[in-house]
N, C-alpha and C positions, 0 to 999 in steps of 0.2 A: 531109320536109326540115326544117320546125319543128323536130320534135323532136331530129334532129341537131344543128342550131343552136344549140337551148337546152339539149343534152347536153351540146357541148362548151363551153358559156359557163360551166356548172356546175364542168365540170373545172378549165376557167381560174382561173376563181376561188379554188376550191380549193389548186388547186398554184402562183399565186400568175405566172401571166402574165396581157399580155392578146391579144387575137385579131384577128383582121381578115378578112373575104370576101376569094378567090381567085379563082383561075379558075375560071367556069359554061361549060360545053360543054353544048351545047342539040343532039338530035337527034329532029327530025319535031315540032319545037316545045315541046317540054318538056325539061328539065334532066334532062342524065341522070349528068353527071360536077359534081360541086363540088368544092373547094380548101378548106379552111381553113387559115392559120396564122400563124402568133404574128406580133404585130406589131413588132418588130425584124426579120424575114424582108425580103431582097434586099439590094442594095449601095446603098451611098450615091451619089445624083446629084451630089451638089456635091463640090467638091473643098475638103480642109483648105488656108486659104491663112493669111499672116503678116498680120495685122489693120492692123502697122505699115507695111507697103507696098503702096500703094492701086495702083499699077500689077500687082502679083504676078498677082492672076487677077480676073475680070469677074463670076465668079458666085460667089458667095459663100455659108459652109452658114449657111443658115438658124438663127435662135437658137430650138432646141425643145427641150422634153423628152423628145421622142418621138424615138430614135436608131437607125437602120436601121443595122445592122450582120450582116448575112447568117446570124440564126439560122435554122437547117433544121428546126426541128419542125414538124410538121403535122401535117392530116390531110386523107384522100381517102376521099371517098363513089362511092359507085353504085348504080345503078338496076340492080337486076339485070331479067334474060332477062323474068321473071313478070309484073313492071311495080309490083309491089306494096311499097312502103316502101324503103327505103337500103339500102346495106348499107358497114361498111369495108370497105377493101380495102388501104389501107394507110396506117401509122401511126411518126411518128418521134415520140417521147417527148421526146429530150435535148435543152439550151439550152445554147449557146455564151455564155450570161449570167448573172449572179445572178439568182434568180426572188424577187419581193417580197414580202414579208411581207404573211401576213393584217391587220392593221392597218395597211398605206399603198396597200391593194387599191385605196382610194379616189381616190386621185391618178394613177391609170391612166388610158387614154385611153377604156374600154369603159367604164371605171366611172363619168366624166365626162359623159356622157351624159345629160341632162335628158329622163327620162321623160314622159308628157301628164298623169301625175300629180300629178310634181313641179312642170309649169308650171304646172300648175292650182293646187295650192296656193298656190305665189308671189303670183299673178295676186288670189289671195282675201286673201290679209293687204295684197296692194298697195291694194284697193279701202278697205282698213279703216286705211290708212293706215301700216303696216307695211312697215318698206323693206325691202331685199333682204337686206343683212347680219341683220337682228334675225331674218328670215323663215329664215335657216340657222342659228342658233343655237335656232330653236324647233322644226326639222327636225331637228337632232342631238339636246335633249334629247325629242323623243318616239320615236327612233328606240335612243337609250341610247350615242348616242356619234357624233361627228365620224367615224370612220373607217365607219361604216353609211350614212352619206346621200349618195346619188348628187351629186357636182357637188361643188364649192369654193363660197365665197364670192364669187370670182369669176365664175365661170359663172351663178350665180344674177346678179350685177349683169348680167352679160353679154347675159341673157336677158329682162330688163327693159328695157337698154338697146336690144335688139332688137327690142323689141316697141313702145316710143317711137319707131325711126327708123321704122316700117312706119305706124303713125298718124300722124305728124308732126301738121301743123298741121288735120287734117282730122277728130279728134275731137270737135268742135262739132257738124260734118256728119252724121257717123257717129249719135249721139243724135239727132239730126233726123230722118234717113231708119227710123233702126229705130222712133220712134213713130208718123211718118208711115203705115209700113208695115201696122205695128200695128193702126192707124185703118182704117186700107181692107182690111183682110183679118180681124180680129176683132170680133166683137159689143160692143158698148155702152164700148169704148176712145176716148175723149176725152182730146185731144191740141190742148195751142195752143202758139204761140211768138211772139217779136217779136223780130224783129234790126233793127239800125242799122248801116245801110252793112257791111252783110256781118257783124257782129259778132253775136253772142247776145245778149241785155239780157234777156230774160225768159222762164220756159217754166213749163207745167201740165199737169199729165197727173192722168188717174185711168181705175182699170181698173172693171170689170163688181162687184168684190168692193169696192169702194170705196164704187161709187153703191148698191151694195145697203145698204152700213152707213147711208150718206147720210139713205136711203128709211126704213130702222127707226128709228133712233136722232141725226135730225138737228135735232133742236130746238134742240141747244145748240151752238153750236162752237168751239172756241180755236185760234187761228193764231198763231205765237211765231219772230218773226224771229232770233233767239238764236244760229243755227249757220251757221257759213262756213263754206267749202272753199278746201281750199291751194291749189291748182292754180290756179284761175281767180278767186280771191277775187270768186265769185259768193255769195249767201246762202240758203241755203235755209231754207223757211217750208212744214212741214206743217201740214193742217188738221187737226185733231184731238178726237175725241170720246168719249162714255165709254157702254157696251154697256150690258144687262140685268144681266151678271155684275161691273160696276164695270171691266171692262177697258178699255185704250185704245184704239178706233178710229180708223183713217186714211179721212178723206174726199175729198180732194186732197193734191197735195204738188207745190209751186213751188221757180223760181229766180229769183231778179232781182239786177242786180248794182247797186243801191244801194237805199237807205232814205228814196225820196222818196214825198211823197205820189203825183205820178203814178203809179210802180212798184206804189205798194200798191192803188192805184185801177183798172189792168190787171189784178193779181194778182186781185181781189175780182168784177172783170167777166167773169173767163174762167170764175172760179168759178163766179157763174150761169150759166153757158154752159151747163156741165158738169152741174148738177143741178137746175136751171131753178125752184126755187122757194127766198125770202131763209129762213133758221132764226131761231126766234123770239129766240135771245137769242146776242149775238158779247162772246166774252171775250176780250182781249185785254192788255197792259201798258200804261205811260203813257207809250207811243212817241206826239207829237202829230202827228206824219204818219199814222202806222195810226189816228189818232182821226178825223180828217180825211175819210182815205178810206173809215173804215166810214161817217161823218155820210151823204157824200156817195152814195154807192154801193147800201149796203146800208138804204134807206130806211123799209124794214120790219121793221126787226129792232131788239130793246132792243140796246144797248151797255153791257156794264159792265166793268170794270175788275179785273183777278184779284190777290184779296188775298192769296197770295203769293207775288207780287211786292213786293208795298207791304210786310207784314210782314220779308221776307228785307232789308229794309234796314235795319232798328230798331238794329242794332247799328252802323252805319253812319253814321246821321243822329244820333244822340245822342253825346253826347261826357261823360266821365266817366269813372270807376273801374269796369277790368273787370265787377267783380263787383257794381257796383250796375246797371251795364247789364245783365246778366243777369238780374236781377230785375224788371226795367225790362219788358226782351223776354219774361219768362214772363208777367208782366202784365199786358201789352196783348194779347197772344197768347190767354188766357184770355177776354179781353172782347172781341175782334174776330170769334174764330171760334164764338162762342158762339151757335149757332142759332134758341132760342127765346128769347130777350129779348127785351126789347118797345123799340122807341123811345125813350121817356119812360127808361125804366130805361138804357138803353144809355149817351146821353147826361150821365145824372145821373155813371155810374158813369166814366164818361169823365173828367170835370169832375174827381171827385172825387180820378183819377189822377196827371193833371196838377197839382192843387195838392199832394199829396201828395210829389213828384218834385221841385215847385219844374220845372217844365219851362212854366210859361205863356210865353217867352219863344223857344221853339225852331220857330220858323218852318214847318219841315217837319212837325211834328205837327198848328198850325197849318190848314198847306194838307190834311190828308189829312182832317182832322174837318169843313174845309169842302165836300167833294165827297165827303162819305160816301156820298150818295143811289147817287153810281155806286158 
């Protein structure tokens, strides 16, 4: 029966209708008779009425594309005597309608049809922040054209918006209960959260491959408040570390929906929860709440300051002629990241910059030569 199915969906296609299930006659519990045909086949329920006279008639025809007007094309299957596969038995070809062009195949009702594919895909550019119009414009140019991808732009909205009314207000929940679940039914998954009066305020998770990186490579770790999400203008804060091979490892990865020190001070306790011994050294920016909360929390660990963040501002904090701040920025860039310099030389060559620049005066230069130690 498949393959009937998707014989005749081939044909439709082809010759440019589209199709619909008929009538199934089932005997001794299995199908033995099927129907198919064209979706314009039978009469119309509604009756044509004068739109300008609201007493004319009660029901009125629906506004669709889709226009039942009694074409007789079909087709009919059977089960033959043997039992073994379909067979036709009979077949009307001709349409009492223009049959549409290969090219607006798409705007068919079969065609329209959002594949587990297709919602799959939507669903992955939606997570990535891709809304539903851009997400059919990037379905048509890998597919080589609008008239190849199943659904409109509307059906794609249609199908998002679908999938929001069945979540509604309970997508908080939903994250809760699947790392909950997580936790109780997986090995070494660590999972916390904190709500206020029903709300989410803070959450942390790390998987088995997490605490393993933790366990090799956790002496060092940077946590970088930097990135928010649209939806809930919560912030997310991975933990973050750097392998044998120089690449970036993930140790945990939080939410919390502000930048207070208590937030960063949960965020930092659940952390120990999770891998139950402090890393010798926490890098982080010159946010004074996360300075706060590491002082407080992380009592074992050096604290210092990641230089660039402080250099990414140079062009910023100085003020001047483009092009002498550029020389400015290669300048100090040279002297800050420069790894074997000693002390004594560092500061000389510091000194030397500053009066060179005429910059003794700029306050922010200033504060960063005072707290070099971090």
């Amino acid at each position: 029966m498949e393959d009937a199915v998707t014989m005749y969906k081939a044909y439709e296609n082809k010759a440019g209708f589209d199709v619909r299930k008929s009538t199934s006659i089932w005997t001794k519990g299995v199908i033995s008779h099927r129907y198919m045909v064209c979706s314009k086949s039978g009469s119309p329920r509604c009756k044509d009425v004068d739109t300008m006279d609201t007493s004319s008639s009660s029901t009125k025809r629906r506004n669709t594309n889709i226009k039942v007007i009694g074409c007789k094309a079909y087709i009919r299957l059977k089960l033959p005597p043997s039992g073994q596969g379909f067979e036709i038995y009979h077949f009307v070809e001709a349409h009492n309608h223009v049959l549409v062009s290969d090219y607006n195949m798409d705007l068919t009702k079969g065609r329209r049809q959002l594949q587990f594919s297709d919602k799959e895909f939507i669903h992955g550019l939606q997570t990535m922040g891709v809304g539903p119009t851009f997400a059919h414009r990037v379905q048509s140019s890998l597919k080589g054209g609008q008239h190849l991808v199943t659904g409109s732009k509307n059906d794609f909205k249609n199908h998002v918006r679908n999938v929001r009314s069945v979540i509604g207000d309970a997508d908080t929940q939903m994250v809760v209960d699947k790392f909950s679940h997580n936790m109780l039914h997986l090995e070494k998954i660590f999972f916390q959260y904190k709500a206020v009066d029903g709300v989410l305020r803070s959450l942390l998770w790390s998987d088995d491959i997490c605490r393993l990186n933790y366990t090799m490579f956790g002496e060092v770790v940077a946590f970088d408040a930097a990135y928010s999400t649209n939806s809930h203008s919560m912030i997310f804060v991975p933990f973050t570390g750097v392998n044998c091979h120089k690449k970036c490892v993930t140790f945990v990865a939080g939410l919390i929906h502000n930048e207070t020190t208590e937030s960063y001070q949960w965020l930092l306790n659940a952390f120990l929860q999770a891998h139950r011994k402090h890393p010798l050294l926490v890098l982080t920016d010159q946010d004074p709440a996360m300075k706060q909360a590491v002082l407080t929390v992380l009592t074992k660990s050096t604290h210092r300051l990641c230089i660039w963040h402080i250099t990414n501002k140079i062009s910023v904090k100085l003020k001047g002629e483009l092009k002498l701040n550029e020389e400015i920025r290669c300048r100090v860039n040279k002297l800050v990241w420069n790894e074997f310099i000693i002390p004594e030389a560092f500061e000389s060559r510091w000194h030397d910059l500053i009066e060179e620049f005429n910059l003794g005066d700029n306050k922010w230069l200033q504060d960063m030569f005072a707290i070099r130690h971090q």
